[in-house]
C-alpha positions as MATLAB code, in Angstrom:
seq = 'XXXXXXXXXXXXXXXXXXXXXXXXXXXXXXXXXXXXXXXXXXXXXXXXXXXXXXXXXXXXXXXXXXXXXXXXXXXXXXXXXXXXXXXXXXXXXXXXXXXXXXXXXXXXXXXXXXXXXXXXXXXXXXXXXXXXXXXXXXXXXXXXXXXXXXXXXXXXXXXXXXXXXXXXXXXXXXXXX';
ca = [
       0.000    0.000    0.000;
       0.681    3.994   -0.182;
       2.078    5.298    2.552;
       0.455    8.561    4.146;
       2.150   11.434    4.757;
       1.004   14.423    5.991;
       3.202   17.241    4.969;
       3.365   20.870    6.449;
       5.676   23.779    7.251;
       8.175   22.027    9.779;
      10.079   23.933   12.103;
      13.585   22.156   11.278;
      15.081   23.691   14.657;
      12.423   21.818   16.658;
      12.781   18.642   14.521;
      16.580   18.308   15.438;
      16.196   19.611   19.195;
      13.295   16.574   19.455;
      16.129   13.702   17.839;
      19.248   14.953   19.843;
      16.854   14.010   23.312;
      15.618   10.742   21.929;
      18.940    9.545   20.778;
      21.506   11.352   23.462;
      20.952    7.360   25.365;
      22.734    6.146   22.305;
      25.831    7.771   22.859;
      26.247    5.038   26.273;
      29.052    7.260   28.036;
      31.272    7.730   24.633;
      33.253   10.864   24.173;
      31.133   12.538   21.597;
      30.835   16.046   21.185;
      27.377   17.402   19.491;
      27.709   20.241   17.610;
      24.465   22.134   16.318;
      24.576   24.892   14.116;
      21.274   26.395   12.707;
      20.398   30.101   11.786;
      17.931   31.645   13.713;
      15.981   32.719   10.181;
      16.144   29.344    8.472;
      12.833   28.605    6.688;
      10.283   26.202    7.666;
      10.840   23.063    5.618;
       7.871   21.127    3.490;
       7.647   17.758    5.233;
       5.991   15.404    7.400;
       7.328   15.875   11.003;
       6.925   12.153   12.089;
       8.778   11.344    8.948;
      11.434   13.819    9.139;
      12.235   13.315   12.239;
      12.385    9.079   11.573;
      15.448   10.518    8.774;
      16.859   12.844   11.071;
      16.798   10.359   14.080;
      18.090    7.565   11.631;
      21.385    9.869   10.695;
      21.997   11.484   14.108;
      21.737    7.543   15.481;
      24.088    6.165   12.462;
      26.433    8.833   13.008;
      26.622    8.605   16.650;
      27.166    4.724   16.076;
      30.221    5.135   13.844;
      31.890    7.744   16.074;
      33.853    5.836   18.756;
      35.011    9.366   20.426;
      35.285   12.767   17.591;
      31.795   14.773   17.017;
      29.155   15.049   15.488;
      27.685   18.193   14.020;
      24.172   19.143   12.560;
      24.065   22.064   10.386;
      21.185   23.322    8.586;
      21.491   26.421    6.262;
      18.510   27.515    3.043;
      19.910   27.181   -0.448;
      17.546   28.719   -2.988;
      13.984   26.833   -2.490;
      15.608   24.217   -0.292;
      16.530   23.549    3.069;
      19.730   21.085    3.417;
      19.966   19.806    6.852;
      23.699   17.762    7.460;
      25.408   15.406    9.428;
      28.910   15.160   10.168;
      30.728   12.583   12.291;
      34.280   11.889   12.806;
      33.401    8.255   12.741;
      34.846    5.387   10.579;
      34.175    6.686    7.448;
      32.376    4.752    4.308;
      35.042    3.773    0.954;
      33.736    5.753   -2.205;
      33.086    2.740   -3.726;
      30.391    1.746   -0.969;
      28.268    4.721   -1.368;
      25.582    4.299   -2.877;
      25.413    1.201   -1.986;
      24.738    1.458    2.055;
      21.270    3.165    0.912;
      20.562   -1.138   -0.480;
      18.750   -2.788    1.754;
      20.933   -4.930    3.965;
      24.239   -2.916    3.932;
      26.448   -2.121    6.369;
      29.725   -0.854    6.829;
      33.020   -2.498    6.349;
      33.487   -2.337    9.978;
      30.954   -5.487   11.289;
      31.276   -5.220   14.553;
      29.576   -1.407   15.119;
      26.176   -3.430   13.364;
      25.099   -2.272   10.040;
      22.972    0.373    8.579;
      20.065   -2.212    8.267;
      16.758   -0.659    6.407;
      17.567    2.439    8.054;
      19.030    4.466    4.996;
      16.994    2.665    2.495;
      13.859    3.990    4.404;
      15.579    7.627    4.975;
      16.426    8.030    0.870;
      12.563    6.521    0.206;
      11.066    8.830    2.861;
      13.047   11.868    1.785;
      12.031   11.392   -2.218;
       8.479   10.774   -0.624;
       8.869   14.599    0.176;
      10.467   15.336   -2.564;
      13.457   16.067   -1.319;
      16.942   13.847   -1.793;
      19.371   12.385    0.786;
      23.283   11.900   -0.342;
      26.194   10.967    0.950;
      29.900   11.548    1.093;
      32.558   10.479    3.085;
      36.208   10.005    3.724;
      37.465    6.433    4.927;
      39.207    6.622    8.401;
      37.667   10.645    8.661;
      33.890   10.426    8.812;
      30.815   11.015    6.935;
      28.785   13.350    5.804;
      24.684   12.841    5.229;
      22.919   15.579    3.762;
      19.027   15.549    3.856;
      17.407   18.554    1.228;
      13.849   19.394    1.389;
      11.665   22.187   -0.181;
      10.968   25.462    1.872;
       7.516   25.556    3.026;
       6.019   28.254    0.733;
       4.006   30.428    3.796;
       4.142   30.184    7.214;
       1.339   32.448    9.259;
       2.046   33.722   12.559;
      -0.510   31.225   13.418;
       1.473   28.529   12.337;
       4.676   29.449   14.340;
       2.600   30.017   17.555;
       0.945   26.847   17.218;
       4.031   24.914   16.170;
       6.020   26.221   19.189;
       2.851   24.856   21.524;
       3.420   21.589   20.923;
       5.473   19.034   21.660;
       4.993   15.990   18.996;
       5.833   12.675   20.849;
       8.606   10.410   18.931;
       7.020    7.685   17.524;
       8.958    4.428   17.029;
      12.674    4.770   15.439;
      13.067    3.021   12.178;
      15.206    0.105   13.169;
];
């Protein structure tokens, strides 16, 4: 079947604030340093907040994963009529040649033991051309990764919107993994 989305102006801020507190636990006493950096006047994005938050968590949680102790940074910054949200880690880094290929189902990392990437980026890539945006990766083996998630700028948001947005406080529903 179709799978529903219901898409409105997301407050990306919010999005990643929500995902850091659900997946801090993950981090299990490593020495990871998060780094957020988002301009105060970013635009809403175009997007289903359960959704976007399932691609965001997926990243932050990947990321976090594959970084033993080094950071990992969100940045989110407008381009023209998109919004590009990224992830950087420090981790273990992904070979060119295995790209594309850890958004197959089933693919992990040459490194076994940290577990693999499972559905997770599959989903994320689906979900993100779902709302028609893209997700792409690039990385540097032994440096880290970077994921970067692009969706379209909500065309208006009201002052009704914002207040209402900032009211309430969506609860996480279940992580894809």
């Amino acid at each position: 079947g179709r799978m529903r989305l219901d898409i409105h102006p997301v407050h990306v801020a919010t999005s990643i604030r929500n995902v850091l507190q659900v997946s801090q636990s993950m981090l299990r006493g490593q020495p990871v340093e998060i780094v957020v950096d988002i301009p105060e006047a970013l635009p809403y994005v175009q997007a289903d907040p359960v959704r976007f938050e399932q691609i965001l968590y997926n990243l932050v949680g990947n990321a976090m994963k594959y970084t033993r102790g080094g950071i990992v940074s969100i940045d989110a910054r407008a381009t023209g009529d998109t919004v590009e949200v990224s992830v950087h880690d420090t981790g273990i880094g992904i070979a060119t040649d295995s790209l594309e290929r850890i958004f197959q189902p089933l693919e992990r990392a040459a490194d076994a033991e940290a577990g693999g990437f499972g559905l997770g980026l599959t989903i994320a890539r689906q979900l993100a051309h779902a709302m028609h945006g893209t997700l792409r990766a690039s990385s540097t083996l032994g440096k880290g990764s970077v994921f970067t998630f692009a969706l379209p700028v909500a065309e208006t948001v009201s002052e009704e919107t914002t207040l209402a947005l900032t009211d309430i406080v969506v609860p996480y529903r279940q992580a894809l993994n």
